[in-house]
N, C-alpha and C positions, 0 to 999 in steps of 0.2 A: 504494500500500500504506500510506505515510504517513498520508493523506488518511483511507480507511477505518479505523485504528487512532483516527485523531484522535476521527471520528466517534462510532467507538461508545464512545470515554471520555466524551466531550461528553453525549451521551445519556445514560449512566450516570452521572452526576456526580451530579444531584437528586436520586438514592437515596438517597444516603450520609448527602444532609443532613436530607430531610425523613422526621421519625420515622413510622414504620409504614408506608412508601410499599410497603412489599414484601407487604403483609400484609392491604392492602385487598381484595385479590378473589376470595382463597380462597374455598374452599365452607364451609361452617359458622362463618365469621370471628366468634370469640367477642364480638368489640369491646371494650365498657365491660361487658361482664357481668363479674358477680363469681368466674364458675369456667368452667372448660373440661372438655369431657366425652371419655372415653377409650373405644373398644370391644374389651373382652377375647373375641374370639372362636375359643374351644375344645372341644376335645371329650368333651362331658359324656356323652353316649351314645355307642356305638359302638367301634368295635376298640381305639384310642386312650384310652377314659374316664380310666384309670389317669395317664396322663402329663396329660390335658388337666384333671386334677383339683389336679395338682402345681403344672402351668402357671399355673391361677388364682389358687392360694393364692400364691403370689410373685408377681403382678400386685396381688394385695390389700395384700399386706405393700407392696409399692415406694409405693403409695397412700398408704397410711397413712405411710408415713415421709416421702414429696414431701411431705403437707400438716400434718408437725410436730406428728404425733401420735403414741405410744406413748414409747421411754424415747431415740429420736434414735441408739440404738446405731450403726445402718449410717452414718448423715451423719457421724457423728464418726470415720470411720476412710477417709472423701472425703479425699485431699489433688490439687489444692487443692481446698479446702472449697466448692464452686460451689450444692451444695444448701443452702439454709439452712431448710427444714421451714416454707416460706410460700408452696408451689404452684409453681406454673410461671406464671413472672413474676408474681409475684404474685395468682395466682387461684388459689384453692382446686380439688384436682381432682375429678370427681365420675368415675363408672364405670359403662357398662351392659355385661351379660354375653349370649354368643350362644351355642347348641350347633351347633359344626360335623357333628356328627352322622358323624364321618371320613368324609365324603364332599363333593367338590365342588360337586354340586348346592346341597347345605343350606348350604353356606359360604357358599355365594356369595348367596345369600336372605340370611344371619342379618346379614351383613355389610352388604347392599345395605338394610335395616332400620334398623340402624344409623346410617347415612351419613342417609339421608331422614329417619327419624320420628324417631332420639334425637338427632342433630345432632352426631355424634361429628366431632373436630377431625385423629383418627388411632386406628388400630385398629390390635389386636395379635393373634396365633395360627393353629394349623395343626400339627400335629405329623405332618402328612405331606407330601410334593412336590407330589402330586395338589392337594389343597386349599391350600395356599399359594398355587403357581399363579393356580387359579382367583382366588386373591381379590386378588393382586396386578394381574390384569387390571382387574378392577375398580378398585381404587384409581386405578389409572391413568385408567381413564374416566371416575373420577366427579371426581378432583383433591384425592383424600385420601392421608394417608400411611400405608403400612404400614408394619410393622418386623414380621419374620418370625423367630424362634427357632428353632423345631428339624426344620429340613427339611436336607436333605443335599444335594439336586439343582442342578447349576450354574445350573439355571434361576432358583433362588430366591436 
């Protein structure tokens, strides 16, 4: 048991020291590009519109305040202070937008879009269980991050 503990420190050890070891083999790994891109994907048509129209305008606003634009009001009330309005690590963030269409089929297309043709780093949205779901299987297949907001279902 010693032995194996030993081991898997040993192993893990060169992480710690060499910078980005963890961050080379993502899918979309931004590198030295100057910005990282995000996918807001909601529900602009469909049962949902209402919410998925709320959902985006505070996807837009978080933007615009991560990249130290407008008057900083939210960052300045951060304690501790971790955002300082110059991106995510230092890269400017850019944004593409999906319609989930409240349904899983189209989620999971607007998403898988996303991931391939705009090169998104991590997507957001679903304002139902159904489509959450779907797209967090996704994410998982393709080795992108979701983060899900307003579903209810212990699945999400």
């Amino acid at each position: 048991m010693k032995s194996s503990i030993a081991l898997g420190v040993a192993g893990a050890t060169p992480m710690f020291f060499v910078r980005n070891a963890w961050a080379q083999d993502f899918r979309n790994n931004p590198g030295s590009a100057a910005s990282v891109r995000f996918g807001f994907n909601v529900p602009q048509t469909g049962a949902y519109a209402d919410e998925g129209a709320d959902e985006l305008r505070a996807y837009q606003l978080a933007v615009k305040h991560i990249n130290g634009e407008g008057d900083g009001g939210m960052l300045n009330t951060m304690q501790p202070l971790a955002l300082k309005g110059d991106g995510v690590l230092g890269k400017k963030v850019e944004y593409v937008t999906g319609d989930t269409q409240t349904k899983s089929d189209a989620a999971r297309a607007s998403a898988k879009r996303m991931i391939e043709k705009d090169g998104v780093i991590m997507f957001s949205g679903g304002s139902s269980s159904g489509v959450a779901i779907a797209q967090q299987s996704l994410a998982q297949e393709m080795g992108i991050v979701f983060m899900n907001g307003l579903t209810h279902s212990n699945d999400t």
